[in-house]
N, C-alpha and C positions, 0 to 999 in steps of 0.2 A: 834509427830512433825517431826521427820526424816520421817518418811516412807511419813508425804504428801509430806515432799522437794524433796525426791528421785520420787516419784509418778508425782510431779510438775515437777520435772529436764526433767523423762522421755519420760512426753507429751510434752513438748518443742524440745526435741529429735526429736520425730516420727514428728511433724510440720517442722522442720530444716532439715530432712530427707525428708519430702514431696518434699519442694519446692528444694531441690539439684534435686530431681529425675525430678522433672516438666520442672527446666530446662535443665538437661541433655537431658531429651527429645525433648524437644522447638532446644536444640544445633543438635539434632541428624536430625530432620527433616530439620531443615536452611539446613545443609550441604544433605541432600537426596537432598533436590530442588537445590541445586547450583551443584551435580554431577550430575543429571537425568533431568534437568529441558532441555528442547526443543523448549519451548514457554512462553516469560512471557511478559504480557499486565499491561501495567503501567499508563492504560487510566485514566486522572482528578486524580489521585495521586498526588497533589500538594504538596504533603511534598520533594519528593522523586529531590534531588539533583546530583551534576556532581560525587561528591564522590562518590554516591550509585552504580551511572551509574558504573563506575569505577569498583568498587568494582565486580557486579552482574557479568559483560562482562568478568572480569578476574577469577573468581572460577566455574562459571558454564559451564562447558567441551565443553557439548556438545549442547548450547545454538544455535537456526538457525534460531529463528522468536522475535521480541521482537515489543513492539508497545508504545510509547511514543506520547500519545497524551496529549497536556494541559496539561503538566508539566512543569511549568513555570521559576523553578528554573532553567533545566537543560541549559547549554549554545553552542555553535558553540564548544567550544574549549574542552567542557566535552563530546560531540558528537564524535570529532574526536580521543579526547581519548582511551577513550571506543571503538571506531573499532578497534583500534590496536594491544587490545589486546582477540577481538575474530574473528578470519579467520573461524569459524565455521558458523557465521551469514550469512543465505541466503535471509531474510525477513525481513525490516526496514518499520515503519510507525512512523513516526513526522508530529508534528504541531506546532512544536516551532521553526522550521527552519526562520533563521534568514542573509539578506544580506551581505556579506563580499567581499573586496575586491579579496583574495584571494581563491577564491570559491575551487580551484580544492582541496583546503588542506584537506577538512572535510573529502573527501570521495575516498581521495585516499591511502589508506591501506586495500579498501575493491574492487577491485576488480569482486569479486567472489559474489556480491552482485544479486540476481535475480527476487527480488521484491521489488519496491518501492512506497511507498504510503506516498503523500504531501496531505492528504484531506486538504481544507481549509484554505490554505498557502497562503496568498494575498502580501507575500513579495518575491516572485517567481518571478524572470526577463528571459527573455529569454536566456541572456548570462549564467543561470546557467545553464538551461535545457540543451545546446551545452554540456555545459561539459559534465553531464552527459551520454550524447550520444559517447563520449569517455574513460570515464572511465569504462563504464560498459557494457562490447562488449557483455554477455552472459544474458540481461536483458530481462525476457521474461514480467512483469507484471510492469506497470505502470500508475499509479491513481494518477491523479492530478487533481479529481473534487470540485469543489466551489472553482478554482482557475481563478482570471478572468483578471491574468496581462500577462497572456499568448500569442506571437502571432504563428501563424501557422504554422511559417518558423522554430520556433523552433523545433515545434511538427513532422513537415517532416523529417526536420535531425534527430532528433532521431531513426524514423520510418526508415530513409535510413540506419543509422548506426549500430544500432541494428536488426541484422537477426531474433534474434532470440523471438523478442516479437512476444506475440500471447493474450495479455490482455490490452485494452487501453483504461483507462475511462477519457472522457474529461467533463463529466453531470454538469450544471449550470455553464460553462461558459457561460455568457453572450452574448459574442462578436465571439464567434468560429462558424467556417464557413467548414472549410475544403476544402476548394476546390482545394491548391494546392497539394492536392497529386498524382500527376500523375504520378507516377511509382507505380510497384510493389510490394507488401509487402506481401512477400509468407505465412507466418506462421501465421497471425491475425487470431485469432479466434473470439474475444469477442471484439465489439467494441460498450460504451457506449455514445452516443450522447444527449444523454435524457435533456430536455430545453436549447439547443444550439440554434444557427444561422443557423442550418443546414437547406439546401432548395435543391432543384431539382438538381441543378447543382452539385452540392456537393454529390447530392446520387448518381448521372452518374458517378463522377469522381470514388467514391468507389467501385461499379459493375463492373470497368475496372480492379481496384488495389488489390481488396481483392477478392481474387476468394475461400478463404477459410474459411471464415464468419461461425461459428457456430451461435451465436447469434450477433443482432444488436438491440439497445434499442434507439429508437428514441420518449419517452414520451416527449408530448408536446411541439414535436418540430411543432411550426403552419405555416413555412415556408416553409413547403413541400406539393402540391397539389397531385392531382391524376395522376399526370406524374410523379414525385419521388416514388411514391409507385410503377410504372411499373418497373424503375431502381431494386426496391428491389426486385419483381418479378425474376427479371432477376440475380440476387444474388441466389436465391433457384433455378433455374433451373441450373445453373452453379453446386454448390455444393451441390446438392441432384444426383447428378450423382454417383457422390464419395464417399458418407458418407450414415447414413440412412435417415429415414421419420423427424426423429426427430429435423434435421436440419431445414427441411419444416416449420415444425409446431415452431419453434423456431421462424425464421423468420416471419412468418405469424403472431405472433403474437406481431411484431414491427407493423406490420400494422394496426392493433385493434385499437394502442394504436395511432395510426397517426389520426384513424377514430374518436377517443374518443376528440381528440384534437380538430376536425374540429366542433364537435358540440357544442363546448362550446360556 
């Protein structure tokens, strides 16, 4: 009888021993991703709250890119949390952003922000977008497509006040036009128009402004004839000077997609 109790004691052991080790290990690896982690995607994780945010943005070092889409819990004020306590972060994407009066507060501890992505944001007013146009002098990448509260004056100050973008998707606005940009915007390289308002006029004013165009994506946009597509012509003769073939064929094949448009 002793020897099965001591036999029973000691399989109890090696199981109570397992599961220590299981979780010392589960503990070992949390803390690996919160010192090593550099990118964490938190997309339709609707568990995941302002606390978590909190928590993640504060232990994990060397964090630069995170991506909060549809996570519903999180709030404006767990947002702005959370930036302040990582100045590491150089890449934000939300879809929970949400109107305040105070806009400048969420996003000003981050600075040093250089990519920001609103997909899908339909509580987006213009008076946020100005902010951000001064809060974030070093922003090179900004995606604010299936956003369609947007108007264009916003989207210019941005464009004036930020030197340094060089990525600008405005795709399924509805109502976007672009026509007032008439100055210069040295450093664009990627600009997404793809089912805009974009038309002829709009492609002229771009072939003045953006003389650095690596790609332009104008998918079904159908307000553009065969006179916008000479403007784009005139975009790859501009910047096929300076760069390689592949600019060419980049371009070129915005115009595919203008042709593909026309036959529907």
């Amino acid at each position: 009888m002793k020897d099965h109790a001591k036999k029973k004691k000691t399989y109890e052991e090696l199981k109570e021993s397992e599961k220590s080790a299981k979780k010392r290990m589960k503990n070992e690896e949390k803390s690996k991703l919160e010192t090593q982690a550099s990118m964490v995607n938190f997309a339709d994780h609707y568990y995941i709250n302002d606390q978590s945010l909190f928590h993640l943005f504060k232990n994990c070092k060397l964090l630069e890119e995170t991506i909060i889409f549809y996570c519903h819990q999180i709030t404006n004020a767990g947002i702005a949390f959370a930036l302040r306590e990582r100045p590491t972060l150089r890449s934000l994407s939300i879809s929970s952003y949400f109107e305040q009066e105070d806009r400048a507060t969420l996003f000003a501890a981050s600075p040093q922000l250089k990519s920001l992505r609103f997909t899908c944001n339909s509580w987006l007013r213009e008076e946020s977008i100005k902010i951000f146009s001064s809060i974030f002098p070093n922003l090179q990448l900004l995606d604010l497509s299936y956003c369609d509260n947007i108007p264009e004056e916003g989207i210019c100050q941005v464009l004036r006040s930020c030197s340094e973008i060089r990525q600008l998707n405005l795709a399924r606005d509805s109502r976007m036009k672009l026509r007032g940009m008439n100055f210069k915007v040295p450093k664009l390289e990627v600009l997404n128009l793809s089912h805009t308002k974009v038309d002829d006029e709009a492609l002229y004013v771009i072939s003045k402004s953006c003389r650095r165009l690596l790609q332009l994506l104008l998918e079904r946009c159908c307000d553009v004839t065969e006179k916008g597509e000479k403007y784009v012509l005139v975009i790859v003769s501009v910047t096929e000077k300076g760069n390689s073939s592949r600019v060419k064929d980049a371009l070129f094949a915005s115009i595919l997609k203008l042709l593909c448009c026309a036959e529907v």
